[in-house]
C-alpha positions in Angstrom: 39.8 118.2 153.9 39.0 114.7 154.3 39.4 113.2 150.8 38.0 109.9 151.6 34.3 111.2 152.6 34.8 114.0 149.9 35.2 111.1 147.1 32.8 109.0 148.5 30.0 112.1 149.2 30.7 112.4 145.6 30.5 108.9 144.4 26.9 109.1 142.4 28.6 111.4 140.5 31.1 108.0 139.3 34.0 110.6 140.1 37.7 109.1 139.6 40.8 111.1 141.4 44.7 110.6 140.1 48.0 111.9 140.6 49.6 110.6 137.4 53.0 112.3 135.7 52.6 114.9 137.3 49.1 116.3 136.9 45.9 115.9 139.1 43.3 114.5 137.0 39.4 114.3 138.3 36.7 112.3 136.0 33.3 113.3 136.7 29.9 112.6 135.2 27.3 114.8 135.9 23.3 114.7 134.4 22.9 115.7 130.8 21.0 118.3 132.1 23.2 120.5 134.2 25.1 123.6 132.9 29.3 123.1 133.5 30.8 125.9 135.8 34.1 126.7 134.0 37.2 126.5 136.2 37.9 130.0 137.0 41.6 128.9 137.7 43.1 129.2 133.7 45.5 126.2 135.2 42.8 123.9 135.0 42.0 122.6 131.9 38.9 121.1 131.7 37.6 118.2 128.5 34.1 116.3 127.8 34.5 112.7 126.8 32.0 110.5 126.1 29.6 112.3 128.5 32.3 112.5 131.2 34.1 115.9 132.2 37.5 115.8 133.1 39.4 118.4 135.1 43.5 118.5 134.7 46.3 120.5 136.3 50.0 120.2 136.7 50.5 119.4 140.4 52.6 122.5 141.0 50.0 125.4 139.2 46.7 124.3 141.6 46.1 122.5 144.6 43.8 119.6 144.9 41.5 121.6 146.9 41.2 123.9 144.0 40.4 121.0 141.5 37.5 119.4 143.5 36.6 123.6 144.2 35.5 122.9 140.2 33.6 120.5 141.1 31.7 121.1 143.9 30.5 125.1 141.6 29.2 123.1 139.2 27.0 120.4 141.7 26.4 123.4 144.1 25.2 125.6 140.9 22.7 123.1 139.5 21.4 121.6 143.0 20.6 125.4 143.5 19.2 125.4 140.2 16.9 122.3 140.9 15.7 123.3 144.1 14.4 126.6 142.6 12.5 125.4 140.1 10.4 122.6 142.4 10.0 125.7 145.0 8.9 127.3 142.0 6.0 124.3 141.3 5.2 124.6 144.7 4.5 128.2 144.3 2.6 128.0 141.1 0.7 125.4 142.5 -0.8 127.4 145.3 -0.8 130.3 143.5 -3.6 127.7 140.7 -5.4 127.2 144.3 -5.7 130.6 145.3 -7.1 131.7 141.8 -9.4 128.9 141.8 -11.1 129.7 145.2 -11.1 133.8 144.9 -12.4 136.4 143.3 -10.9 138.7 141.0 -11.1 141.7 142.6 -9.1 140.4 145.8 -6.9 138.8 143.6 -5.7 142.1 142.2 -4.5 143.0 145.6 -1.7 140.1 145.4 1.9 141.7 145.9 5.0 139.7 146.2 7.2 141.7 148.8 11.3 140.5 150.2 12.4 141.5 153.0 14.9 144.3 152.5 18.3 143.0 152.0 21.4 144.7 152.4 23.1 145.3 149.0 26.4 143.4 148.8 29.1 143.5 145.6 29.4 139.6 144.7 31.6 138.5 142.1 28.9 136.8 139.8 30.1 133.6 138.6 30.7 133.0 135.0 28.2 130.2 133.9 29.7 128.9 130.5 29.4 125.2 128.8 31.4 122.8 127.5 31.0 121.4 124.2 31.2 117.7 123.4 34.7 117.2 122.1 33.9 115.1 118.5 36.8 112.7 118.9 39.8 112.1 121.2 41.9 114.1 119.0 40.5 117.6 119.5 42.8 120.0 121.0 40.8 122.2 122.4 37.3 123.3 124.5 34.8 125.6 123.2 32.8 127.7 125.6 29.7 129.5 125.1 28.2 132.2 127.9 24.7 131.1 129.0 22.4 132.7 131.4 20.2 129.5 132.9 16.5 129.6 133.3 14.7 126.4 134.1 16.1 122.9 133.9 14.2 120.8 131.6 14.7 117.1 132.2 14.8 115.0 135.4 17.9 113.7 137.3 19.4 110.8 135.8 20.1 107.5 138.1 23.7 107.3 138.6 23.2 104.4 141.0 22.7 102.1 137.9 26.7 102.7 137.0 29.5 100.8 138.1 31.1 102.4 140.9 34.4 100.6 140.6 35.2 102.1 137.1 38.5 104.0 137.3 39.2 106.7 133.9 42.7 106.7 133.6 44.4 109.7 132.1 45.2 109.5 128.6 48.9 110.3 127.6 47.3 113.0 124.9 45.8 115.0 128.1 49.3 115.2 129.1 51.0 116.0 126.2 48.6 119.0 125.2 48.7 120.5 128.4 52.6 120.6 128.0 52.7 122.3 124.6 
């Protein structure tokens, strides 16, 4: 992979990448609004700070392509998410049109039909959230199961942060994930 377009593709996300001691660490800041993938690797743990997520492994459990492979479910996930809800106004939009300008009795005859697909066994993703750590002391991450339905507020600017900030990894990372 080429890591310099893959940092800077995800640079309005004020992502910060380190090899430090040891262990990959990855700072991320993603909307308030979006739902955290969980790392499905158990080698990567995974913290919220002060509104930014950070992802850490020890360099010889993980790769750095499965690091940023945490990142890019939980973007990919709520991009997804996004672009189904404004299809979604776009659909009930029409659909406000269509019952303005009919009558009811052709309006009955509305069906919704797919195209047959053909049924394949996916492993369904685990969507889960990570709670706000109260202080830099906590020791560990709480995770709830959540099945997503809308998302409620609109993106937030992240062209308005500094892009030269660099989160360095705090020795208390290091020493928890070595206990």
């Amino acid at each position: 992979m080429d890591w310099e377009n893959k940092l800077k593709e995800l640079g309005n996300y004020n992502i910060a990448f380190e090899i430090r001691q040891g262990y990959y660490h990855i700072s991320i800041m993603y909307q308030d609004s979006w739902d955290i993938i969980m790392p499905e690797n158990e080698n990567i743990y995974l913290e919220k700070r002060n509104g930014t997520y950070h992802y850490i492994a020890a360099t010889e459990s993980v790769s750095i392509d499965d690091m940023f492979e945490c990142v890019d479910n939980t973007i990919n996930y709520n991009k997804d998410l996004e672009k189904k809800l404004e299809l979604f106004k776009q659909k009930t939009a029409e659909l406000q049109e269509l019952f303005a300008k009919e009558n009811y009795e052709r309006l009955k005859t509305i069906e919704f039909v797919f195209p047959m697909q053909k049924k394949t066994r996916k492993k369904k993703a685990k969507e889960t959230l990570v709670e706000e750590l109260p202080n830099s002391d906590a020791n560990s991450v709480s995770t709830t199961d959540k099945h997503i339905n809308s998302i409620t507020s609109s993106p937030t600017n992240y062209n308005d942060l500094n892009d030269e900030v660099v989160v360095t990894m705090q020795n208390d990372f290091i020493e928890e994930l070595e206990k």
